[in-house]
N, CA, C and O of each residue as an XYZ file, in Angstrom:
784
protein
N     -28.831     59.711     40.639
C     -28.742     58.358     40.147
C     -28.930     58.325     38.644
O     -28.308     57.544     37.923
N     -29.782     59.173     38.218
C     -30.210     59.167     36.975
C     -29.160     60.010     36.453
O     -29.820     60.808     35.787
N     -28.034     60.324     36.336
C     -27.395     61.505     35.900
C     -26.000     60.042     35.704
O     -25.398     59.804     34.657
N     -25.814     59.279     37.070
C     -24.859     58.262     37.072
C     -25.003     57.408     36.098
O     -24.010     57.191     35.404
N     -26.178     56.755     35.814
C     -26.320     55.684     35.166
C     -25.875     55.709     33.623
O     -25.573     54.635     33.102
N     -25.822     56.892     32.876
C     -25.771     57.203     31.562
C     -24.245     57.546     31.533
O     -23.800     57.852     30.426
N     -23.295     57.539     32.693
C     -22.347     58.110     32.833
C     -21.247     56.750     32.773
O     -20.140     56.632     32.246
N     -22.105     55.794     33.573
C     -21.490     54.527     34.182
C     -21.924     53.596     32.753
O     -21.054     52.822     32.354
N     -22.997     53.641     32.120
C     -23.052     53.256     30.650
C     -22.487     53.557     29.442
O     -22.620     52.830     28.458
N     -21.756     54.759     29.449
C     -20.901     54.634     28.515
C     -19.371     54.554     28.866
O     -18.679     54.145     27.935
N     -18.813     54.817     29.849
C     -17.494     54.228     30.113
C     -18.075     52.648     30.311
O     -17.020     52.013     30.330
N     -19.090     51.733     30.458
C     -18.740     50.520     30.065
C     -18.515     50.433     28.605
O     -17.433     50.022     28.184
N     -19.399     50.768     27.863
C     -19.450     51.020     26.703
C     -18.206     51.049     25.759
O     -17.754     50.377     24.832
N     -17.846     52.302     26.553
C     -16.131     52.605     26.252
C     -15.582     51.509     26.411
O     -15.299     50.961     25.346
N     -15.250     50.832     27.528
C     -14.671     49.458     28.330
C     -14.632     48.880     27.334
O     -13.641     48.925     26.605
N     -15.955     48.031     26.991
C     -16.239     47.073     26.186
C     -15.663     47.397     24.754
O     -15.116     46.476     24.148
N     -15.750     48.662     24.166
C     -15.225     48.667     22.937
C     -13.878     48.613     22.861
O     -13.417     47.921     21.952
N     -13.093     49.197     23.624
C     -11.514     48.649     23.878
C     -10.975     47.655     24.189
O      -9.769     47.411     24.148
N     -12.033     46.839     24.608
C     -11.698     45.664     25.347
C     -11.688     44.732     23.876
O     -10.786     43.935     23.618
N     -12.675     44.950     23.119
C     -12.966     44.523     21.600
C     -11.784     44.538     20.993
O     -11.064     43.571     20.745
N     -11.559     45.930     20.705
C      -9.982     46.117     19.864
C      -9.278     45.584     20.483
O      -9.180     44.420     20.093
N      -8.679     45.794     21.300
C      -7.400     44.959     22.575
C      -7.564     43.547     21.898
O      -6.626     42.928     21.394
N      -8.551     43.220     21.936
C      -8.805     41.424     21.363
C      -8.529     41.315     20.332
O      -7.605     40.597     19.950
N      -9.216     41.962     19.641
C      -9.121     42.361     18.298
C      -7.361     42.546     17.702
O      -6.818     42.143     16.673
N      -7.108     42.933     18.278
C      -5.236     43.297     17.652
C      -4.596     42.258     18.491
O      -3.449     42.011     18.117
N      -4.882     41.774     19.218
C      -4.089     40.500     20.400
C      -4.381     39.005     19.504
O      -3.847     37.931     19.781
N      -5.224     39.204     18.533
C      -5.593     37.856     18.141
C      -4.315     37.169     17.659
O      -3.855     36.217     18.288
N      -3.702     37.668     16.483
C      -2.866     36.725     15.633
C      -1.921     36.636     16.887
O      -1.828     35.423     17.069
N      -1.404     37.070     17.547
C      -0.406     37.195     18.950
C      -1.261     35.870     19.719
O      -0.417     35.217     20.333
N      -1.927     35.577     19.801
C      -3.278     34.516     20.735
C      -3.129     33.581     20.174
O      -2.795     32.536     20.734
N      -3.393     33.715     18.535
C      -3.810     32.533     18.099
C      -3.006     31.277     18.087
O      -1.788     31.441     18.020
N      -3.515     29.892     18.145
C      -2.840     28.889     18.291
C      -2.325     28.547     17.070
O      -2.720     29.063     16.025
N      -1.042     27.294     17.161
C      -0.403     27.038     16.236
C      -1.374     26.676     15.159
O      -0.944     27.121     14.095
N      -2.849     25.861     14.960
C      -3.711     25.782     13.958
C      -4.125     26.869     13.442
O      -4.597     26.666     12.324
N      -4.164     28.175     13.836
C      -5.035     29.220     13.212
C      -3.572     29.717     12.350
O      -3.532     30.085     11.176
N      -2.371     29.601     13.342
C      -1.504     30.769     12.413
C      -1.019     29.729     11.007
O      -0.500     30.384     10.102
N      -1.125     28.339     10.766
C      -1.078     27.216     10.060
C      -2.324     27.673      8.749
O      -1.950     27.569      7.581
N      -3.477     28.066      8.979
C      -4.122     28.003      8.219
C      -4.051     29.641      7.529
O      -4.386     29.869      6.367
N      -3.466     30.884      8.656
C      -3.132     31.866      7.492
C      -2.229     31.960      6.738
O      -2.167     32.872      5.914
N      -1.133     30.829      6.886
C       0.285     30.657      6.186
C      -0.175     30.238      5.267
O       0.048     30.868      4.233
N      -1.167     28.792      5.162
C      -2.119     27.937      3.454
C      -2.307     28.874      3.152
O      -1.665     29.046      2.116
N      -3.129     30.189      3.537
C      -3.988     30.778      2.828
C      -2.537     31.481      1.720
O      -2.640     31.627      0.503
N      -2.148     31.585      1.976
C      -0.737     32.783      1.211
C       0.018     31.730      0.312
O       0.502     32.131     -0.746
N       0.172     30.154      0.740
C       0.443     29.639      0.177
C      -0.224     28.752     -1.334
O       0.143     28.189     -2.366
N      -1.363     29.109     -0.600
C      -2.632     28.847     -1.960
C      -2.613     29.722     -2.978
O      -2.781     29.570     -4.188
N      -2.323     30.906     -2.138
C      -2.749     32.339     -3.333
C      -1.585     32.045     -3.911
O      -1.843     31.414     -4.936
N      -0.360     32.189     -3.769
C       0.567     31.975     -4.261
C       1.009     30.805     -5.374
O       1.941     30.821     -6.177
N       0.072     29.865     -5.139
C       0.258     28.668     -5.936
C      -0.668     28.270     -7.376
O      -0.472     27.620     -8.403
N      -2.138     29.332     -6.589
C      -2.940     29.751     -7.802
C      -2.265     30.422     -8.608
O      -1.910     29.770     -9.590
N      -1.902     31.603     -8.584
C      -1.410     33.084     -9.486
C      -0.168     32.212    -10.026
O       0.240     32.715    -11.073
N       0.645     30.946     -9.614
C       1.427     30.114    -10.570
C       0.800     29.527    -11.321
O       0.971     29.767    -12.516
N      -0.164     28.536    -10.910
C      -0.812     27.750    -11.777
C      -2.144     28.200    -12.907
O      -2.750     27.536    -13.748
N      -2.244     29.576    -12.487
C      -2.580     30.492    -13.982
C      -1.785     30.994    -14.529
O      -2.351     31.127    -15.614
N      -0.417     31.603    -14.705
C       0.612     31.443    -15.402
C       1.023     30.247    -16.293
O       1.280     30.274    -17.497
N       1.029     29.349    -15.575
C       1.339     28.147    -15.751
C       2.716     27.643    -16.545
O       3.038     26.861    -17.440
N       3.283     28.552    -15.680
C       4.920     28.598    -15.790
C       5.884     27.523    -14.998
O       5.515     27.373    -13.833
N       6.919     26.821    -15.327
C       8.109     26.034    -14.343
C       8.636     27.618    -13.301
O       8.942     27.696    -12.111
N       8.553     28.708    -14.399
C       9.439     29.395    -13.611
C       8.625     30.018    -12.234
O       9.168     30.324    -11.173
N       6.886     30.137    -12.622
C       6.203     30.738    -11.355
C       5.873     29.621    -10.437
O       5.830     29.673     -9.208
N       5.700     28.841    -11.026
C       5.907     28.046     -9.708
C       7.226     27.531     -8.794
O       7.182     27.174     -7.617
N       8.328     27.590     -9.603
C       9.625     27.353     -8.870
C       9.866     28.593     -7.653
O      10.628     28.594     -6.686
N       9.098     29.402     -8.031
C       9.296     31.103     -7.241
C       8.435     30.834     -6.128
O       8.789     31.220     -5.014
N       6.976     30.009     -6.332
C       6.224     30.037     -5.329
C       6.612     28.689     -4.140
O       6.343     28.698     -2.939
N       7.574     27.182     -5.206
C       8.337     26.246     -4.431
C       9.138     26.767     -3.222
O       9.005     26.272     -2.103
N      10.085     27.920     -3.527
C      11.201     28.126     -3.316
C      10.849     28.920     -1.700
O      11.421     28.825     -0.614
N       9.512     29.797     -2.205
C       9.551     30.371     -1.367
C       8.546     29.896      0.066
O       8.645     30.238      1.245
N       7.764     29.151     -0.494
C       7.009     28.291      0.744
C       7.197     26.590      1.209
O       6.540     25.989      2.058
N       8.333     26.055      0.338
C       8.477     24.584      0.801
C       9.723     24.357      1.618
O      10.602     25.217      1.673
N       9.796     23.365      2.166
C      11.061     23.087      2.846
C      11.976     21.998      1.741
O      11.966     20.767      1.715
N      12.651     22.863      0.976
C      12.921     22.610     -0.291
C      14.154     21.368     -0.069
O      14.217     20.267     -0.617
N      15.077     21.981      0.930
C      16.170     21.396      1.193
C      15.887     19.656      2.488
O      16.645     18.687      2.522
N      14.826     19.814      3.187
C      14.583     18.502      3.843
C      13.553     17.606      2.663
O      13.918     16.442      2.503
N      12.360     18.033      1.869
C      12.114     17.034      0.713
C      13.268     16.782     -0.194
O      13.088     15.785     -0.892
N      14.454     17.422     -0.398
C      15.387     16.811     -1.633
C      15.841     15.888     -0.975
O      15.840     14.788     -1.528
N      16.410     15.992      0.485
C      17.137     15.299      1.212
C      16.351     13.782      2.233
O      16.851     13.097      3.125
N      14.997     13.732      1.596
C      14.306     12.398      1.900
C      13.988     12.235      0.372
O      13.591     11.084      0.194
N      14.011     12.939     -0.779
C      13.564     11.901     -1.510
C      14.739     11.475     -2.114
O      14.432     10.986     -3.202
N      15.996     11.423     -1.921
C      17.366     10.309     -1.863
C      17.056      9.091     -1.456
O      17.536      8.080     -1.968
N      16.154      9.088     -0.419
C      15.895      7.446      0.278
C      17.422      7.196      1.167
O      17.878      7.839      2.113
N      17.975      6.003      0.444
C      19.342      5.342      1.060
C      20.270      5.858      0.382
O      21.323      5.258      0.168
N      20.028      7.007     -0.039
C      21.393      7.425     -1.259
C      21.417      8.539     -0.384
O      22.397      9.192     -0.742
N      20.850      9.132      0.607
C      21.212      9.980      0.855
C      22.842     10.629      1.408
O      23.161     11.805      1.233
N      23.550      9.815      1.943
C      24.955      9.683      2.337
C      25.608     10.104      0.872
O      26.165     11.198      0.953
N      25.672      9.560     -0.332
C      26.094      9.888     -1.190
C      26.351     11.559     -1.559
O      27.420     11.959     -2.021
N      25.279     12.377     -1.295
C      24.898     13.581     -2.008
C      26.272     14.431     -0.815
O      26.566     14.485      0.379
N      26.630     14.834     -1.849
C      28.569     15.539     -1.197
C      28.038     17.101     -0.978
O      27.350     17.667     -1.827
N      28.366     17.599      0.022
C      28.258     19.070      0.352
C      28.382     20.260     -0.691
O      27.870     21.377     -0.623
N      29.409     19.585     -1.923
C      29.548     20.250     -3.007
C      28.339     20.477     -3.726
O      28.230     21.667     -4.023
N      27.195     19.621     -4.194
C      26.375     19.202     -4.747
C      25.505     19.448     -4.151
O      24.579     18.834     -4.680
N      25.004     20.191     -3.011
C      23.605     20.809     -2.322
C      23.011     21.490     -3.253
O      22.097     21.217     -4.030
N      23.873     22.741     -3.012
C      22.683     23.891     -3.474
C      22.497     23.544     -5.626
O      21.899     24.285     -6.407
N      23.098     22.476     -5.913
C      23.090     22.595     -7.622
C      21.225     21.454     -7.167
O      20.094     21.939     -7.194
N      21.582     19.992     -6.821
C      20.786     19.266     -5.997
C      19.415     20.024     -5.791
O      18.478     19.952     -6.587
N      19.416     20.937     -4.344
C      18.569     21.230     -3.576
C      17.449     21.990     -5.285
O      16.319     21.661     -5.646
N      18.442     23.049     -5.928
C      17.644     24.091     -6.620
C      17.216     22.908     -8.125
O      16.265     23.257     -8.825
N      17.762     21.957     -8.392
C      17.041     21.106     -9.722
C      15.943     20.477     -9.144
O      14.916     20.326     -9.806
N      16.062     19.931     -7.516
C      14.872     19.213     -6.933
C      13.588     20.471     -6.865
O      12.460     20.166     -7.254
N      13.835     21.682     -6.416
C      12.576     22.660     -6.977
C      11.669     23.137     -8.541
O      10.588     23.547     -8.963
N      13.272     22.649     -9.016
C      12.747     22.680    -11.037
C      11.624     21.430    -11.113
O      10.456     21.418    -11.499
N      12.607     20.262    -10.508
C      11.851     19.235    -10.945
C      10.192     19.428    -10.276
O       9.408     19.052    -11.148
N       9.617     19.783     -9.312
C       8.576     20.080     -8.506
C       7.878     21.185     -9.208
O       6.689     21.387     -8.965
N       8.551     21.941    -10.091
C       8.050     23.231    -10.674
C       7.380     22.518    -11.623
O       6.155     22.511    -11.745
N       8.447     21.693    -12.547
C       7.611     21.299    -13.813
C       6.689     20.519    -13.861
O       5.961     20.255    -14.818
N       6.677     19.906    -12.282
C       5.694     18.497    -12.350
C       3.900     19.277    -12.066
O       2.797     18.899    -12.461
N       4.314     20.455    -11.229
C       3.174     21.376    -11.308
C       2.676     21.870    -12.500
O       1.539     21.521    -12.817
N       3.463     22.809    -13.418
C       3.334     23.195    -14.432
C       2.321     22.107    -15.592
O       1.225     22.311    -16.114
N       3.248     20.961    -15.665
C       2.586     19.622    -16.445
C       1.278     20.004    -15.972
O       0.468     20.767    -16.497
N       1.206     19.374    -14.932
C      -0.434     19.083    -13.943
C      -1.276     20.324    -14.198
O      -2.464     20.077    -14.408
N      -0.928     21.575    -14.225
C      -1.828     22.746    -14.701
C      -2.293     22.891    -16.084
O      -2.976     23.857    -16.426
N      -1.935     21.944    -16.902
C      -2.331     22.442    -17.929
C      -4.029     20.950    -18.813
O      -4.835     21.075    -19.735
N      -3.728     19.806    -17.805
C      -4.638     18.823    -17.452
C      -5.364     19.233    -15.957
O      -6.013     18.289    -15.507
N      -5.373     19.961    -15.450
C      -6.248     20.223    -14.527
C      -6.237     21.488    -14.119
O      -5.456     21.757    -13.207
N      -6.907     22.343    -14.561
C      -7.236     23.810    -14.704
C      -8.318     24.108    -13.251
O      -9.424     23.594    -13.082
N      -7.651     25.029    -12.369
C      -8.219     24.797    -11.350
C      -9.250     26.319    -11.362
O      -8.797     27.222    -12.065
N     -10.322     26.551    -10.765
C     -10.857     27.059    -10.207
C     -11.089     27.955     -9.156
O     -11.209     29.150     -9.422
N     -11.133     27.742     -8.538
C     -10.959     27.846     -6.833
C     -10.538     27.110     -5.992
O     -10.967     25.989     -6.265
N      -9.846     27.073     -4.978
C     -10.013     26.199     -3.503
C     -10.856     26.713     -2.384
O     -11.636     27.643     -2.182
N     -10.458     25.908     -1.881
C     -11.304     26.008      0.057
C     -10.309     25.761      0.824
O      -9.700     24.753      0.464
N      -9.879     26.280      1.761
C      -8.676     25.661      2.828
C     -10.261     25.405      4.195
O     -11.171     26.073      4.684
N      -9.661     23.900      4.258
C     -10.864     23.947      5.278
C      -9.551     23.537      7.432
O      -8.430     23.907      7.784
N     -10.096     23.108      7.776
C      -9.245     22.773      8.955
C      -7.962     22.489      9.443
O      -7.372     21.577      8.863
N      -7.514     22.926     10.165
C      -5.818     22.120     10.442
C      -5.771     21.120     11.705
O      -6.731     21.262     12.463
N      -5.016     20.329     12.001
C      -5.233     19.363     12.968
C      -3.460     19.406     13.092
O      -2.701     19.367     12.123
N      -3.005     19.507     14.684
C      -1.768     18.862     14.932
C      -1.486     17.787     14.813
O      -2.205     16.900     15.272
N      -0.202     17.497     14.076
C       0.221     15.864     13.878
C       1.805     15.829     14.654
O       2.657     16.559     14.148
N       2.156     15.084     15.733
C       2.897     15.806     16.443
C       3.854     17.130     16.567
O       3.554     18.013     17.371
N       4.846     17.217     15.861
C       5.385     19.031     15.582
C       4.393     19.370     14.200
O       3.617     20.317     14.332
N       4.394     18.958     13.466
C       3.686     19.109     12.484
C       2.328     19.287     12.283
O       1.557     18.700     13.042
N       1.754     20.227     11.105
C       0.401     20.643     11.565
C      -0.284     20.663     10.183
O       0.048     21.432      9.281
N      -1.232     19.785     10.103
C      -1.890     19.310      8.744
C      -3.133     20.220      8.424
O      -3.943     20.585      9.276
N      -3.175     20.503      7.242
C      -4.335     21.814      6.811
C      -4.680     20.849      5.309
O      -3.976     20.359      4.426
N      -6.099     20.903      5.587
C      -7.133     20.016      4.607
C      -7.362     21.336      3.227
O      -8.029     22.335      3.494
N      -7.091     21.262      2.620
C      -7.589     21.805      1.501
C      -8.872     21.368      0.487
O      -9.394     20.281      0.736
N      -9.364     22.096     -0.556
C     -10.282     21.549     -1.474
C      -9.724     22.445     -2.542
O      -9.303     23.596     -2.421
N      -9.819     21.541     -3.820
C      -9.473     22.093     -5.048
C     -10.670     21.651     -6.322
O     -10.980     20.562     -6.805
N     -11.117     22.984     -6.561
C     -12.169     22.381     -7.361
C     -11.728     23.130     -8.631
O     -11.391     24.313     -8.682
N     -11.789     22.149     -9.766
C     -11.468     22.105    -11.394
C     -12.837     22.786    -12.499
O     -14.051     22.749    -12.298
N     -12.062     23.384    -13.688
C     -12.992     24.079    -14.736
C     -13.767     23.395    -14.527
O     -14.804     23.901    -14.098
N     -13.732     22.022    -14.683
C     -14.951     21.005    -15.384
C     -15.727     20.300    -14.430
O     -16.641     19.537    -14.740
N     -15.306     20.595    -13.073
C     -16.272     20.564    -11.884
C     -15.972     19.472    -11.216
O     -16.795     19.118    -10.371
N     -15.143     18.920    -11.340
C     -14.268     17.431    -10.335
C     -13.522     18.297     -9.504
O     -12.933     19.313     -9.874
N     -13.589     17.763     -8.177
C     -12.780     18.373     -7.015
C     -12.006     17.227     -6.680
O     -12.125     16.089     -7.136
N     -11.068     17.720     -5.694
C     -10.063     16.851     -5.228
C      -9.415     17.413     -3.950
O      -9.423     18.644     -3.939
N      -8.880     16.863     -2.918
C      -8.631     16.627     -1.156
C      -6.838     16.953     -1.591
O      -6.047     16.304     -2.275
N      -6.699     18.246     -0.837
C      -5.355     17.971     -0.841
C      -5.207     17.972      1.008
O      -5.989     18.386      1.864
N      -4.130     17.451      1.098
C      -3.715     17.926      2.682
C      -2.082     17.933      3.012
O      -1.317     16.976      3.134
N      -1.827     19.376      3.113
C      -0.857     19.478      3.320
C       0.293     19.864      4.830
O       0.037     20.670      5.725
N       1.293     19.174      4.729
C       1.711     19.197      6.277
C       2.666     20.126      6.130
O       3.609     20.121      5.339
N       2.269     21.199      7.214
C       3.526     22.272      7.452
C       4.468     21.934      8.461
O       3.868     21.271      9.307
N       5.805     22.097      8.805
C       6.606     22.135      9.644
C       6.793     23.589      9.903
O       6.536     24.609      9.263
N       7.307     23.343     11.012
C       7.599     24.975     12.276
C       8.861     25.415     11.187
O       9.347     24.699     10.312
N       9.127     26.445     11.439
C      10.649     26.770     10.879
C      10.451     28.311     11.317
O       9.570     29.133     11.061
N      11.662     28.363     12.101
C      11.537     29.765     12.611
C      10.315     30.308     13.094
O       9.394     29.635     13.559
N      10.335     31.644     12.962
C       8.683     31.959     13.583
C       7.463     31.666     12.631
O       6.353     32.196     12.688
N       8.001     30.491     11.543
C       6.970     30.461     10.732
C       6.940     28.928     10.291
O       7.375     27.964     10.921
N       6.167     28.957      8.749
C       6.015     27.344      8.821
C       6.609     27.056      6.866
O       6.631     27.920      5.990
N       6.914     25.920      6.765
C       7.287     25.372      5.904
C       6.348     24.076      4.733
O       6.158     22.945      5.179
N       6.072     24.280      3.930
C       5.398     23.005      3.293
C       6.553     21.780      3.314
O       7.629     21.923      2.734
N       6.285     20.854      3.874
C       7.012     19.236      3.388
C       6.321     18.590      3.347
O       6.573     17.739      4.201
N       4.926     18.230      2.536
C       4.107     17.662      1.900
C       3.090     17.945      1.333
O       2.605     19.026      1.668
N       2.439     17.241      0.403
C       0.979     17.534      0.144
C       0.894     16.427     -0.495
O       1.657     15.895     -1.301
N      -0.488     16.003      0.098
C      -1.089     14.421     -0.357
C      -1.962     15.281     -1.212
O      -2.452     16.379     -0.951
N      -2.070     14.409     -2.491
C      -3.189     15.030     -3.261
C      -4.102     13.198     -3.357
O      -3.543     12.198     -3.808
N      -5.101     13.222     -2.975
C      -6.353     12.272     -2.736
C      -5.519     11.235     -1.881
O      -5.682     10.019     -1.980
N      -4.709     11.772     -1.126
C      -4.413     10.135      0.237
C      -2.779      9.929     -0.704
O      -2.028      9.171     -0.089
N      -2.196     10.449     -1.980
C      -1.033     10.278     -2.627
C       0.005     11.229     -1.660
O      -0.191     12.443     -1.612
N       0.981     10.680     -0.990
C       2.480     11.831     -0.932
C       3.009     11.697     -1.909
O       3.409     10.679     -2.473
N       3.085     13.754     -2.441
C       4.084     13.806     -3.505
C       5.183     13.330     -3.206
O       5.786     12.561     -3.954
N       5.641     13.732     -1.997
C       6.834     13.503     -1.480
C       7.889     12.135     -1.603
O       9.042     11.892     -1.959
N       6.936     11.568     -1.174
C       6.724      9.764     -1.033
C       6.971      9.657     -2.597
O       8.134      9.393     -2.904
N       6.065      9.818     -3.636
C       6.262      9.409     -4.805
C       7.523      9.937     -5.635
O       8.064      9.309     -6.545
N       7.825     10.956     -5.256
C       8.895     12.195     -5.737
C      10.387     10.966     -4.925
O      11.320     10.574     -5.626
N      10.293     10.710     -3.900
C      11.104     10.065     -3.650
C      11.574      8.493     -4.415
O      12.734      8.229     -4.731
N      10.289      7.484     -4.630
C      10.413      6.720     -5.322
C      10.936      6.980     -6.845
O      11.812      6.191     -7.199
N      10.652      7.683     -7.534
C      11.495      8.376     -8.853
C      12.652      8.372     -8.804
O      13.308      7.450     -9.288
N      13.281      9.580     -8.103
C      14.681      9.195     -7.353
C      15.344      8.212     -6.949
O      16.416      8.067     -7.538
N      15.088      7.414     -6.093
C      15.524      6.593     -5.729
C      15.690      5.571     -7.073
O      16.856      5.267     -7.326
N      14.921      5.159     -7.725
C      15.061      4.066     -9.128
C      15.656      4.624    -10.074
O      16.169      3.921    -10.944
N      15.751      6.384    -10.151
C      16.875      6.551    -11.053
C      18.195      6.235    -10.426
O      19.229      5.873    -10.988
N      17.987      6.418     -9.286
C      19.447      6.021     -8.807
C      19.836      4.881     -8.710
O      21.025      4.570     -8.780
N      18.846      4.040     -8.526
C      19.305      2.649     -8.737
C      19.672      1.719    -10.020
O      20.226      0.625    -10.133
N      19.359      2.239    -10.530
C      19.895      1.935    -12.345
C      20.903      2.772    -12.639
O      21.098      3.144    -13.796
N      21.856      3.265    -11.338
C      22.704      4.681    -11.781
C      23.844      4.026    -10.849
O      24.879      4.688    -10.927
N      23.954      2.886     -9.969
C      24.725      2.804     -8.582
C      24.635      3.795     -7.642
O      25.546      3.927     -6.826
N      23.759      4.449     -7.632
C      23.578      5.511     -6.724
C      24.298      6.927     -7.151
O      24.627      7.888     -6.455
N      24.393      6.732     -8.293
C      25.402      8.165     -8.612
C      24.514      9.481     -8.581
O      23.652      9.741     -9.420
N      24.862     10.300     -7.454
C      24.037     11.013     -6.933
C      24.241     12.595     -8.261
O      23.435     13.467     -8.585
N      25.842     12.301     -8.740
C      26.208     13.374     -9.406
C      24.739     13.257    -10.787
O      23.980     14.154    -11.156
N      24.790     12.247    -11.104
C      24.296     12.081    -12.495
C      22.450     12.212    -12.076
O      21.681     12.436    -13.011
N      22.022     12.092    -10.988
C      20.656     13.109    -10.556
C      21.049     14.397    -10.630
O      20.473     15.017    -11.523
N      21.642     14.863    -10.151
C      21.868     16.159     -9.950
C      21.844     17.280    -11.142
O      21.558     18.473    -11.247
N      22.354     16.107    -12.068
C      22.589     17.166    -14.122
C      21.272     16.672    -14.257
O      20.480     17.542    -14.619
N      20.813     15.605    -14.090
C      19.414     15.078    -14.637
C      18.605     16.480    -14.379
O      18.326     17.290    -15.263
N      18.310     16.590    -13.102
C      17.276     17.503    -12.613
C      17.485     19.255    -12.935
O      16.598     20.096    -12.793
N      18.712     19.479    -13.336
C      19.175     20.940    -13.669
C      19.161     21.058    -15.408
O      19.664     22.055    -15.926
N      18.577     20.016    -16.226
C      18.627     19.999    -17.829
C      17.336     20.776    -17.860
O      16.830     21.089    -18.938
């Protein structure tokens, strides 16, 4: 018995430690749509920091391009003009609406010099899955971002970020839309606007 017990204690042992790893490597495969939401922020934060210490149009257009859903925000912040914007005029459109988002970052980095963040929780909002951020500044004022990812493929997309309860999106759209309305909707003459 005494010869069993030390025998039967480490193949649990064993058990248990494989059983660990097994978990252990099964996680991101496990994890729910909130956990894999909040390691996508995390890449999308890093990514948005290492722009906004540059504090380049061009590093952040690189970090736009590559984590937003570039082409559904150009195509809501048209509003009622959207019918206008001609198939010809996408990709000139889609890539000035990332300039314009680049520079509006760029501006903003150089009045608010950030620090660190916190990515704190994500919460499902029906397909969509909202991740709370914290952004805290040189001079020690913080501020609430929360940004909503969409699914896209096996992965996820930014199409928003409220910064204190504000959608860029929302506001990015109102811009648009009033240039266009002092324009008849001339979607061409956004389009050079945003590529100057």
């Amino acid at each position: 018995m005494s010869k069993t017990r030390p025998l039967l204690s480490a193949a649990l042992t064993r058990r248990a430690a494989l059983a660990g790893l097994a978990v252990a490597f099964a996680s991101p495969a496990l994890a729910g749509p909130e956990e894999a939401a909040i390691a996508y922020m995390k890449k999308v934060a890093k990514d948005m920091l290492a722009a906004h210490r540059q504090g380049t149009v061009a590093s952040f257009k690189r970090a736009i391009q590559r984590h937003a859903d570039v082409a559904s925000i150009a195509d809501y912040s048209l509003g009622q003009y959207k019918s206008k914007l001609q198939p010809s005029q996408k990709q000139a459109y889609y890539s000035g609406t990332a300039s314009f988002m680049a520079r509006y970052f760029a501006d903003q980095s150089r009045d608010y010099v950030v620090s660190k963040y916190e990515i704190g929780d994500a919460d499902a909002d029906g397909s969509d899955i909202n991740v709370d951020t914290k952004v805290y500044l040189m001079n020690g004022q913080s501020y609430t971002v929360v940004w909503r990812l969409g699914k896209r493929g096996g992965g996820f997309k930014v199409e928003d970020a409220k910064v204190m309860g504000f959608s860029l999106t929302y506001l990015q759209r109102g811009i648009f839309t009033s240039f266009l309305s002092k324009r008849n909707g001339d979607v061409a003459q956004l389009v050079a606007a945003l590529n100057r």
